[in-house]
N, C-alpha and C positions, 0 to 999 in steps of 0.2 A: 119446624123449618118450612117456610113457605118454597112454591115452586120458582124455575128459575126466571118466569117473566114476571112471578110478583116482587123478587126478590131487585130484579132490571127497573121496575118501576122505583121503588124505595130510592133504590142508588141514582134514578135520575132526581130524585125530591131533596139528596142529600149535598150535590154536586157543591164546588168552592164559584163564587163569582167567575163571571168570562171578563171582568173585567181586568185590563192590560195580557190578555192572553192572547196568543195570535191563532190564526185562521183553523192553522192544521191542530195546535195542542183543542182547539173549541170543535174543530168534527172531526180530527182523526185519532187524535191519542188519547182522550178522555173516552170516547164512545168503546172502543175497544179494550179501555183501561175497565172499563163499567163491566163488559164481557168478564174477564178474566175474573174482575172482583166477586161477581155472582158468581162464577165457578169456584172461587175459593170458598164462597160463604159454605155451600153446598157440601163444598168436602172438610168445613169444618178446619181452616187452617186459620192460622194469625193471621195479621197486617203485619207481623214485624216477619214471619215464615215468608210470606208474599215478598217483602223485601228482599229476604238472601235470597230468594228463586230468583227474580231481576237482579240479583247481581250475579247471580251464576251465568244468567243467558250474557248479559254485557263482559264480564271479564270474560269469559271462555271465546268469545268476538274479538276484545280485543287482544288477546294473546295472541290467536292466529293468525293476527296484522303480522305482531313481530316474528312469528316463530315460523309462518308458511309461507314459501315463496308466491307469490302473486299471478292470480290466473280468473280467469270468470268466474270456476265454477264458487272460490274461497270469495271472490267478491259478491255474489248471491249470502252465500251463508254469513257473512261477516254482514251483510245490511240484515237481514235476516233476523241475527242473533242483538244487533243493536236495539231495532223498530222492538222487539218483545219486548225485549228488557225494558225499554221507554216506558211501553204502555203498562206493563208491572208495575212501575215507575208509580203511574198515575194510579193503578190497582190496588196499595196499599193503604194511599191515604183514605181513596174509597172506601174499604172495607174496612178501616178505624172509625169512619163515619156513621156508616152505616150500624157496627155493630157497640159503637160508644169503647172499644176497648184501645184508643188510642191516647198516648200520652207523653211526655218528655224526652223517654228512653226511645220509642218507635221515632219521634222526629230526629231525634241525634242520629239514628241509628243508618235513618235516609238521607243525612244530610252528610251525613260521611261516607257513606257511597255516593251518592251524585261528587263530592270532592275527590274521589279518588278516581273513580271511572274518568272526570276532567283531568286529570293529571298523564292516568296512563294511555288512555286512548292517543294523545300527542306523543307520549312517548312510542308507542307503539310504531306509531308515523315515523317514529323515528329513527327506529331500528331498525322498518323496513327499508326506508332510505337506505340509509348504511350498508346493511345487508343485501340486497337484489336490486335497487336499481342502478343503473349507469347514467348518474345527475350530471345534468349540462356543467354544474362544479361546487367547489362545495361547499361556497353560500349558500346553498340549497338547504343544508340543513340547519343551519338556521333557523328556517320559515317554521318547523313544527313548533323550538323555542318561543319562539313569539306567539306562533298559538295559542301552545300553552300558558306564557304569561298573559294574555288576553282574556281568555278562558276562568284562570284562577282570578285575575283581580276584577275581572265583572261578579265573579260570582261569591268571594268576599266581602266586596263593596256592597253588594244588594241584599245581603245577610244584616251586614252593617246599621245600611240606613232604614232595613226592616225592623232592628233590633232597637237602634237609638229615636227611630218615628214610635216607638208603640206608646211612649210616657205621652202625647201628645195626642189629644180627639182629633178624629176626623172631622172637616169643616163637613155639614149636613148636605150641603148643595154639591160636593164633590161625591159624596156617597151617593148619593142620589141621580148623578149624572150619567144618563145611559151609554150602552157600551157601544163604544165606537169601531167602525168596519173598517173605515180608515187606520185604522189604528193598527186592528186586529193584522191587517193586510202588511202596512208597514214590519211589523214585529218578526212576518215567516223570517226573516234571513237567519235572525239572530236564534229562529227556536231549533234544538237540538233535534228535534225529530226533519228538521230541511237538511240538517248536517251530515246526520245518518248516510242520505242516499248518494253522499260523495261517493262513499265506498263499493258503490256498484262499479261505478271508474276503475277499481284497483286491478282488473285484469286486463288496463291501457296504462302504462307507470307514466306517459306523456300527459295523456288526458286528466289523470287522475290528481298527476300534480298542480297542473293548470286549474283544477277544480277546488282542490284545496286549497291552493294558494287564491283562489279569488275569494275564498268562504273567509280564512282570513283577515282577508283586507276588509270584508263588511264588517267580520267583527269585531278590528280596532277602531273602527268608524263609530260603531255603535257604542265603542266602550266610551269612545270620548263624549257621544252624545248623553249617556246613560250620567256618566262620572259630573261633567256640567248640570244634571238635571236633579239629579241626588244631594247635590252642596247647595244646589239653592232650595232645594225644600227644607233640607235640616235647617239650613241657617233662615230662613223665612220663619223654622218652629222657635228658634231662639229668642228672634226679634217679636215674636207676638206673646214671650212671656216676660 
């Protein structure tokens, strides 16, 4: 077992394309997901152990949305307990890469957490609403509803057009096409690690709703732009066979 900066190098040699990845997942949650992963190598744990540890940091965050009433100190720990879990997130596929021990069962295993962690953390919104704050009314709650349907059908959708793009090569010249900053930059709204630091807000229940509810609205924006951009490559792959 090599030491922990040779082991930092490997994992940077093993890394997935930056391409369609935004700013903060390309220098904040990989680089620190890289961290974590060379700590696991080190202590000799799975990719799929690395998994349930990111989900223990994110679900133990988002319970104390719903379960603790709302103050600074719970909104430090509940961004806290998100941001780890994220870069975990990105830690495990790292350390399947790097040590070749990943496969079927570890991607299900991640993709059912990341579906579930979408699910609760709105609900969670949700119950704090309900519970502790005094909403202007109560359309209000609502908003976490639609989050959550936004949420789940981006991220259905994208599983989707991943699953029904793979019968289909990549044209050479899209492979090949460097990755764009533009791009990278447009993408922060939508990436879960911008979303996280709503929750710093949570010990302002005014601010914090205002916060959320604008994160929201970018992300039915982008779901529309996403859902438009997904039907016309699948159906682009049809027409070229």
């Amino acid at each position: 077992m090599g030491s922990t900066g040779t082991v930092l190098r490997e994992l940077r040699g093993a890394q997935k394309t930056a391409k369609g990845v935004s700013l903060y997942s390309r220098y904040v949650n990989r680089p620190a997901g890289r961290v974590f992963a060379a700590g696991a190598y080190r202590m000799g744990l799975t990719p799929n152990q690395v998994t349930l540890i990111s989900a223990a940091f994110t679900f133990t965050a988002i319970a104390s949305v719903a379960l603790v009433r709302p103050s600074p100190g719970l909104a430090v720990a509940v961004y806290a307990g998100l941001a780890i879990g994220f870069a975990l997130d990105s830690a495990d596929g790292q350390l399947a890469r790097l040590t070749g021990r990943g496969g079927p069962d570890g991607e299900w295993l991640d993709h059912v957490v990341d579906c579930a962690k979408m699910i609760l953390v709105h609900t969670a919104v949700l119950i704090s609403f309900r519970r502790f704050l005094t909403l202007p009314g109560e359309a209000w709650l609502l908003l976490p509803l639609g989050f959550l349907f936004t949420a789940v059908l981006t991220f259905c959708a994208g599983l989707l057009r991943e699953q029904l793009g793979k019968a289909a090569p990549r044209p050479a010249a899209d492979a090949a096409a460097p990755v764009s900053r533009l791009r990278a930059v447009a993408l922060l709204p939508a990436d879960y690690g911008v979303f996280c630091p709503v929750f710093l807000l949570l010990g302002d229940p005014t601010a914090f709703r205002i916060g959320y509810a604008a994160l929201a609205l970018v992300h039915a924006l982008f779901l529309v732009v996403f859902l438009a951009k997904w039907f016309r490559e699948l159906r682009a792959l049809r027409t070229a066979d």
